[in-house]
N, C-alpha and C positions, 0 to 999 in steps of 0.2 A: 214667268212664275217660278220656275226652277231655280233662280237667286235668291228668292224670298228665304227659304230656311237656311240658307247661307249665312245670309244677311242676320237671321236670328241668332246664331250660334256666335256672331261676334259680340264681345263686351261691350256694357254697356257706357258711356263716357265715363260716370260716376267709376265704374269697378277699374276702369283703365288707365282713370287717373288713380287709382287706388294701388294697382299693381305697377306702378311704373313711376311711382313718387321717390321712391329713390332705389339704386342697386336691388339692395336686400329686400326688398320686399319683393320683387320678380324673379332676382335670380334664387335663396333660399329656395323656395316650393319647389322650384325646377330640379333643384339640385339633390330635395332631399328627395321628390320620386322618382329621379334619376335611380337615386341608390338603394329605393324598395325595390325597384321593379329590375332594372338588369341583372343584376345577380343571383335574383331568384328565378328568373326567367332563362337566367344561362344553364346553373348547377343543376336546379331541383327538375324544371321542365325538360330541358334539351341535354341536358345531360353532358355540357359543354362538347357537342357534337352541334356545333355552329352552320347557320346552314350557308355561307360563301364563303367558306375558309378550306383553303385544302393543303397549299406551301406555308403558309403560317400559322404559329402557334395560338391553341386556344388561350394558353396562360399570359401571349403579351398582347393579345385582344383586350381580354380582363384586367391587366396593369392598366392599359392605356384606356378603358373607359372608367375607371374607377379615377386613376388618378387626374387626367385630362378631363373628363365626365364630370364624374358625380363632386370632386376636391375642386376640379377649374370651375363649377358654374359656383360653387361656395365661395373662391376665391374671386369672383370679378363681381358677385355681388358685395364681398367685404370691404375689398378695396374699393369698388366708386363709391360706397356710404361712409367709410372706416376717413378713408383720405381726406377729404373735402370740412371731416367733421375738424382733424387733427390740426389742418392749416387754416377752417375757418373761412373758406372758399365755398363757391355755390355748387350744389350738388346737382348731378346729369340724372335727367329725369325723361319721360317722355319718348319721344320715338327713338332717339337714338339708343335705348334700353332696349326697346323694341327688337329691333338691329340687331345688336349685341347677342340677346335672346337666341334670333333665327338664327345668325352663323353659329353660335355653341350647338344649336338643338338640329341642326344641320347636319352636324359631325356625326354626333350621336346616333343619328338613326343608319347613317352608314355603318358605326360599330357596331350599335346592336344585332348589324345583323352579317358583320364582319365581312363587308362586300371588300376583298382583296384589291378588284379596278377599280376600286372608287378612293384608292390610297390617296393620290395626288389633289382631288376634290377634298377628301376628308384633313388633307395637310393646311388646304388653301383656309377651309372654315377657322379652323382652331388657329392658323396663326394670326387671322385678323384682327379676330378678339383677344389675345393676346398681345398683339403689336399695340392694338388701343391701346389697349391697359399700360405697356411702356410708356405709350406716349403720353400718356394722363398723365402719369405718376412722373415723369420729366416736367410738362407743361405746371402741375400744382408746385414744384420745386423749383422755379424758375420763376413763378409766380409771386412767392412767398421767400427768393431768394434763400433758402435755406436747406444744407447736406443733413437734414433730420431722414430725409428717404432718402439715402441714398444704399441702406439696407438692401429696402423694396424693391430700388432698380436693379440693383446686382442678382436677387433670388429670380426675379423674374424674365432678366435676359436670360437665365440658366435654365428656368423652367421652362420658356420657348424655344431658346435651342434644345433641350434635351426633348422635347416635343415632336419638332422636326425631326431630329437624328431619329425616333423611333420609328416614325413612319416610314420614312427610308430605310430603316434598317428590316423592317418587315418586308417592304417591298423587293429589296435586294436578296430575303434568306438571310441578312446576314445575325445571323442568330447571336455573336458574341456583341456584336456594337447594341443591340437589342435592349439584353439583357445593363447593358452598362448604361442608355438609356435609360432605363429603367428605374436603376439604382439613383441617379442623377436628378428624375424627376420627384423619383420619393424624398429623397435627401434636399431638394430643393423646398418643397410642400413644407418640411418641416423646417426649414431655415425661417419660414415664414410666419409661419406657427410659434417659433421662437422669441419672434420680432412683435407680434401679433399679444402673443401672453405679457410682454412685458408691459403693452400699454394698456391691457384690459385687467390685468390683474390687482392694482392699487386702487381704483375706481370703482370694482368689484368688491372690491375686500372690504373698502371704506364706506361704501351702501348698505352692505350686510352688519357690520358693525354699527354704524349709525344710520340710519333707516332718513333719519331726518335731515341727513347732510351739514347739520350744522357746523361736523367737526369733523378732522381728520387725522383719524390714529392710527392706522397704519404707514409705516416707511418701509421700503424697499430698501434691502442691502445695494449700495449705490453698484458694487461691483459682479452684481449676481444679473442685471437689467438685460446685458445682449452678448453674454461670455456664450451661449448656446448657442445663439445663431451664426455668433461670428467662428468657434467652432465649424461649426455644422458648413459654411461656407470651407474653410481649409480642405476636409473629406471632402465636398466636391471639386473642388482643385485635383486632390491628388486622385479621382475619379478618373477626371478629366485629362491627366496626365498619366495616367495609364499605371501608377507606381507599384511598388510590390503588396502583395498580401498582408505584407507583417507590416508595413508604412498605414497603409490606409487603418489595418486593425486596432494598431494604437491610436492613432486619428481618431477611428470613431469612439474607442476607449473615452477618449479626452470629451468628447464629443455628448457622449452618453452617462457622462458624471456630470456634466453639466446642466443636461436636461434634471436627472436626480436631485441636483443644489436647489433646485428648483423647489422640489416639495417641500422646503422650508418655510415656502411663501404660506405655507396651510397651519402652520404654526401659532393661530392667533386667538385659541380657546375651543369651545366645544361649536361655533361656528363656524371654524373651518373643515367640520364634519357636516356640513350639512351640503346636498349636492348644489347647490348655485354654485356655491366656491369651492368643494371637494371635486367637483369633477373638471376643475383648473388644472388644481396640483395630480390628478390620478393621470392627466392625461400628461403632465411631465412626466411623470412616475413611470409610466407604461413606455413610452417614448424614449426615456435616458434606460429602461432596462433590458429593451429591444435591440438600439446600439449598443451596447455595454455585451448583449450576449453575440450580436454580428462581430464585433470590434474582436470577442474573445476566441470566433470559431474561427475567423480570420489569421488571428495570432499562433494557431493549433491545437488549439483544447477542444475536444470532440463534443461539441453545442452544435444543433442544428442551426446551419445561417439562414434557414428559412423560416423556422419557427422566428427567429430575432427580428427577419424582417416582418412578418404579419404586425408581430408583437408591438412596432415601432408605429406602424403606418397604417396596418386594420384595427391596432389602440390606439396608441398616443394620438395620430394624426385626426382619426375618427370622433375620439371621444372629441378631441380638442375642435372640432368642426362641428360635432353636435352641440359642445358648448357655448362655441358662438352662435350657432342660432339660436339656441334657445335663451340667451340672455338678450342680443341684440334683438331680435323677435318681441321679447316682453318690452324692454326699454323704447323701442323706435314704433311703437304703440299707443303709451302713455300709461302699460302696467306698473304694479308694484314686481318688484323681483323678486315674487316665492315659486317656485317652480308647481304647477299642477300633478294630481298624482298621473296623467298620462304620461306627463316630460317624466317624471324622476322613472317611469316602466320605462319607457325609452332607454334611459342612458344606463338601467340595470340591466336589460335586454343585450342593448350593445357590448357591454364588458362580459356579456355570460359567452356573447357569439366569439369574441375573441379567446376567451378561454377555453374553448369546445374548439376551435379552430387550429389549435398550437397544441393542441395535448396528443392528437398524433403524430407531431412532430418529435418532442419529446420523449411519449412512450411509442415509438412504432407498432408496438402489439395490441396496442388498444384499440377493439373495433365497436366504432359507432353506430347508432342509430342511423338509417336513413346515407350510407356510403360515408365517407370520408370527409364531406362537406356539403352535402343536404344541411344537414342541422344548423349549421353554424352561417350556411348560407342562409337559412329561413328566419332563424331570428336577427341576426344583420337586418337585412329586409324588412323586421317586424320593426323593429326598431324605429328607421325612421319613415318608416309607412304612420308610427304613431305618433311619430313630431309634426309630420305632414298633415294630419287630423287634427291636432289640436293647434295648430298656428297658423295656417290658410286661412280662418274665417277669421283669423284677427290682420294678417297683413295685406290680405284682398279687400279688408273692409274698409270704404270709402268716410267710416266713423271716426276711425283712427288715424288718418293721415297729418290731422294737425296736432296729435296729443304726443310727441316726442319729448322723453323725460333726461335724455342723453346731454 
């Protein structure tokens, strides 16, 4: 009898073919209450006073569930729905989602609660699903005979080794390899993001424009398509090679004007004000001026490199990760692409928590409400706690599975 309410609490066929129809519909939700709930459970609750942490750092706990966490279950739901749609290939559905699922959400519960011995276990989860993820994104190119991924495979080898190195580098104490870690894994998220805007951006632009599809007016500048991520690859090379301050600074210099070229893409009348397509270009915007200020504190002009990194990766990468869900969400549905006013609270939410987040960077005398990063932690949180509200009962829902408008 004690199995009985077991048994109930599992999905029902309908809902589990519903959540497991493709990527994004199971990993999104996961992803985005990921990123309500740890970080407000870190900062505001426990006061990042972690309860199995005592040789490692509370702040590369936090890198590595945020960007491992709450950006990897975004990214492996993008990729197995994003891929398959690109090359026209059948899309992974079903238990081995499942799978996938459990070893991400695996990890996680070991970060959340930063169990230090559970390093090696928390390694073994995240690099599975990420190993998939290589091997997909080889096998669909192999498939389809064509180096159109072979972006994806580069960010992604980098994004798993710098995966690894982190965890070992916590394990070890070794605080410098950590931190560079770190840098590598964010710097990677965004190579991707780079990769990611250039094929969502024209398709996007060109629906908002013509609603009816009939026609397509917008063009991309041919040479603005993958200068940012292929950038954004160089800085992790020279990461990766240990080079000087002033090397990598210009780097990312280069690196974060090209993210910026980017907001030209918003260029296309009083619709590229509207947030479908303006939270595209704000989330290059945010992103190329994040690097631009790391690249410049690098170089020695006295700019916080920490403010520039929030700036790049708690904006650009954030907003650019709330945009994909909130458009793929609407499209892989069978909605129209007008954003609800919950999503457009969301994505004003998010942009406030990054600007509340970097302004004690900036002005160090300015003290906040609620410590240092209460605030900025809470509406982070708010944010996509309200994406998670308003999208769950459409990508869980067993009504929408066959209404894809992509």
């Amino acid at each position: 009898m004690s199995v009985l309410p077991a048994i109930r609490m599992l999905p029902s066929p309908d809902l589990a073919r519903a959540m497991s129809a493709e990527g994004l519909r199971l990993m999104f939700p996961l992803a985005a209450l990921h990123a309500a709930l740890w970080p407000f459970l870190w900062v505001v609750v426990w006061s990042l006073d972690l309860p199995f942490a005592s040789s490692s750092l509370p702040g590369h706990w936090h890198a590595q569930e945020m960007l491992v966490g709450s950006f990897g279950g975004a990214l492996l739901g993008f990729l197995t729905s994003a891929l398959p749609e690109w090359t026209d290939t059948q899309r992974l559905s079903g238990r081995p989602l499942f799978l996938l699922a459990a070893l991400w959400a695996s990890a996680r519960v070991l970060g959340f609660l930063a169990v230090e011995k559970g390093w090696l276990l928390g390694l073994l989860f995240d690099q599975a699903w990420m190993l998939f993820l290589l091997a997909y994104v080889l096998r669909l190119a192999w498939i389809r005979k064509t180096t159109d991924l072979l972006g994806f495979t580069l960010f992604v080898i980098a994004y798993a080794t710098a995966a690894a190195s982190l965890r070992i580098a916590m394990a070890l104490e070794s605080y410098e390899l950590a931190e560079c870690s770190i840098r590598i894994l964010g710097l990677s998220l965004l190579g991707l993001l780079g990769l990611a805007l250039a094929r969502i951006t024209v398709p996007v632009t060109n629906l908002i424009l013509d609603p009816t599809e009939k026609t397509s007016p917008y063009r991309p500048h041919p040479g603005r398509v993958h200068l940012a991520a292929g950038l954004t690859m160089l800085v992790i090379v020279a990461e990766a090679a240990t080079l000087s301050d002033a090397v990598r600074g210009y780097l990312m210099l280069a690196a974060g004007a090209a993210f910026l070229d980017r907001v030209a893409e918003g260029f296309v009348g009083r619709e590229g004000f509207s947030l479908e397509l303006g939270g595209l270009w704000m989330s290059s915007a945010l992103a190329g001026t994040g690097l631009v200020t790391c690249g410049l504190s690098l170089a020695g002009l006295p700019l916080p490199w920490l403010g520039g990194l929030h700036l790049a990766l708690m904006g650009g990468l954030s907003l650019g990760v709330l945009q994909v869900l909130s458009i793929a969400g609407l499209l892989h549905t069978g909605q129209p692409l007008r954003f609800s006013r919950t999503t457009k609270l969301s994505i004003l939410l998010l942009v406030l928590s990054v600007l509340v987040r970097i302004l004690p960077e900036f002005t160090p005398s300015l003290a906040l409400p609620f410590g240092p990063h209460g605030l900025a932690s809470t509406l982070f949180s708010l944010s996509f706690f309200l994406w998670a509200k308003a999208y769950i009962p459409l990508l869980w829902s067993p009504e929408t599975v066959d209404q894809e408008r992509c």
